[in-house]
N, C-alpha and C positions, 0 to 999 in steps of 0.2 A: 504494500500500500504506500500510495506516496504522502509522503509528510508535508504539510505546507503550516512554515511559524509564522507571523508576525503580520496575519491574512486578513489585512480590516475589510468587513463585506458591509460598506456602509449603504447599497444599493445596488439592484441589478443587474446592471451592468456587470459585474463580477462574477463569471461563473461556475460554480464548483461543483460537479454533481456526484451523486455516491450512491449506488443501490444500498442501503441500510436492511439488514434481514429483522433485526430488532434497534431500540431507542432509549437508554438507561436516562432518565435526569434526576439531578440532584433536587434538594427540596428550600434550603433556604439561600436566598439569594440568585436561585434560579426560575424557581416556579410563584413564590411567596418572598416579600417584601416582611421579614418576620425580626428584623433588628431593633425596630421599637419597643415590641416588646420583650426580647431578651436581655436587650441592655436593661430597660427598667426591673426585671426581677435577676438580671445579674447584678448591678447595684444595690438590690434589697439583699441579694445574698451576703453579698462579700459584707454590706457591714454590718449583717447579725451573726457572721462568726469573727468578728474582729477583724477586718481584713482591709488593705487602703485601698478605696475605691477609686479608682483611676474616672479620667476622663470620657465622657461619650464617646470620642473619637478613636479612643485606646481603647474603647472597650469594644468598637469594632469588628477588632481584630479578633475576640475571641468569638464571632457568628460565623457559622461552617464546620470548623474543626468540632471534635469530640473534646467535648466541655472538660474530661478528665486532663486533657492534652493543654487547655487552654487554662486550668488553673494550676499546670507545672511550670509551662512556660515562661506565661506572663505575669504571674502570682507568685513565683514560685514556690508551693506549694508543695508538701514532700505527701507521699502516697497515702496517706493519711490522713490530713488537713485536704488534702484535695477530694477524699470520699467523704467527709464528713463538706465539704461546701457541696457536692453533686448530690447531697443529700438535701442540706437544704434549698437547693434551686429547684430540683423538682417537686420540694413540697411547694414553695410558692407557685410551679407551674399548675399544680393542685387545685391549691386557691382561687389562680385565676381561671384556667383553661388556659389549653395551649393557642386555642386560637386568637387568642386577646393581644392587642398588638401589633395583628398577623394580617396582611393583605397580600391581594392575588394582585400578581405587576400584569400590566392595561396589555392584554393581546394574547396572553398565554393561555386561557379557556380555550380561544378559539383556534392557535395553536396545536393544541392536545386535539381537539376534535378532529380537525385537520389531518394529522398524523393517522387517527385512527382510521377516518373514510377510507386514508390510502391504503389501510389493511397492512401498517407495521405497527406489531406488539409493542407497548410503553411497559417499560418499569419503573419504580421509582429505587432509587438509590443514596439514601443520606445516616449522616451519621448521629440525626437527633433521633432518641427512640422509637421503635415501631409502631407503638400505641400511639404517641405523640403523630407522628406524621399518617397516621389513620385518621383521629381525630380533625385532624387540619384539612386532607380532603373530603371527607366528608361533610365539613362542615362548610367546607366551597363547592360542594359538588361534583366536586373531579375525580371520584373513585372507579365510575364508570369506567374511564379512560385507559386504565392500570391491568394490565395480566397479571403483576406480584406488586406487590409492595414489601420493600425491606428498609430495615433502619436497624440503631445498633439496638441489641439486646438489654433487656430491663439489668441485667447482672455484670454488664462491660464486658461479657466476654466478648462480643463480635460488637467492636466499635469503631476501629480502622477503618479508612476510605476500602482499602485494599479489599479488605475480612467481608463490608458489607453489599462492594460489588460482585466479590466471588459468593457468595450466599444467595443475591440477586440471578444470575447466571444458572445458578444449579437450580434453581426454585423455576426459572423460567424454562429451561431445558424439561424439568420435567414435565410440566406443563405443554410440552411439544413444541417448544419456540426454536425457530433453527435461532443461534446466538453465532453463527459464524460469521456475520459483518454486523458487527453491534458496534455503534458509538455512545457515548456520554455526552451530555449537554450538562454543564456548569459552570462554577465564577472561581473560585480558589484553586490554586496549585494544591491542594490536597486530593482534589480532584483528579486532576490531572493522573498524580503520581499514581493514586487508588486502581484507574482505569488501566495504566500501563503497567503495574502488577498483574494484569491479564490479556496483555497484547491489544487493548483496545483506546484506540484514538477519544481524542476528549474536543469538542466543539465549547470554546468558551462566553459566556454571556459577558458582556459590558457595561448590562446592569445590574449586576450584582456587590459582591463585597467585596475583590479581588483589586489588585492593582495591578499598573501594565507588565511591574517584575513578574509576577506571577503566571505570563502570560506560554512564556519558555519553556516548549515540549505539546503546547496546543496544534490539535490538526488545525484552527482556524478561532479566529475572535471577529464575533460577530456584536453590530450593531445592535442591529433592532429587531422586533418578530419577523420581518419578510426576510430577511437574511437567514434568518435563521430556518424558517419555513423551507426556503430555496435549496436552502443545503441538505434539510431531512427529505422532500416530498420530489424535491426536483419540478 
């Protein structure tokens, strides 16, 4: 397969076509606008266990990744302060719902629908819990649109980019889905990396929560919904 980096598809004019057998997307910052509300219950987290709560802006950075990943990094946080904060984050996601917060970015319904008329299987692929990202389409209405749904495990064992696209993969394979030209659609280089632990190309969004470093190792970064359409549906 040919690689193409640094491929802005800002309009038609540009074009890229790929028979697709299936369509993995990631869930925050690619399908849902869901940073409002994680930063305001990562802020309630961090300072009901004592913890310095960083700026909206820094707190950013911890939307995408596996929450356990992002209060080592950025918190640093030793493996025990980081399961007692993933504790209390999902009790406030409790509190609130996960869908609170959470919007569907302008064009992706009809995206998803799109996809499917054309009769390529969608999965979903992220590493906010699998109940949690149940919840969220169902409460958009986009569950329809899904042959599997995966996300990481209530217990962290499968919470990798990597762990919960191979999970993805095997869930959809039995399900009868040929997965032998499968791409990802996402925003983060964890994406990315997750997708090429299984030989499969990553299409990246631009509006998401990723920046341009991040871009490095993408089959293609795309604009907007018709770019991105173009490149799934041809």
């Amino acid at each position: 397969m040919e690689r193409v980096t640094d491929l802005y598809l800002a309009s038609t004019t540009v074009s890229f076509h790929r028979s697709w057998s299936c369509v993995l997307f990631d869930l925050d910052g690619t399908i849902v606008d869901s940073a409002p509300g994680i930063i305001s219950r990562m802020r309630t987290t961090l300072a009901n266990v004592g913890a310095v709560v960083p700026s909206d802006e820094s707190l950013l950075r911890w939307v995408g990744p596996p929450l356990l990943d992002s209060f080592r990094d950025f918190a640093g946080m030793d493996p025990l302060q980081s399961q007692l904060a993933l504790t209390e984050y999902r009790r406030q996601v409790a509190i609130e719902g996960a869908e609170v917060g959470t919007a569907v970015f302008p064009g992706v319904a009809g995206l998803l629908a799109r996809i499917s008329e054309a009769g390529i299987p969608i999965g979903l692929a992220t590493s906010k819990p699998e109940s949690q990202a149940n919840t969220i389409l169902d409460h958009f209405g986009l569950s329809q649109y899904f042959t599997v749904v995966t996300g990481a495990s209530e217990d962290e064992v499968r919470s990798s980019k990597a762990d919960v696209v191979g999970e993805a993969l095997r869930r959809l394979t039995a399900a009868g889905v040929d997965t032998s030209r499968t791409v990802l659609v996402g925003d983060r280089l964890h994406d990315i990396e997750g997708a090429a632990a299984h030989g499969i190309p990553t299409i990246l969004v631009e509006w998401g929560y990723g920046s341009p470093a991040e871009a490095t190792g993408a089959l293609a970064v795309v604009h907007s919904i018709d770019a991105l359409s173009n490149l799934i549906t041809g």
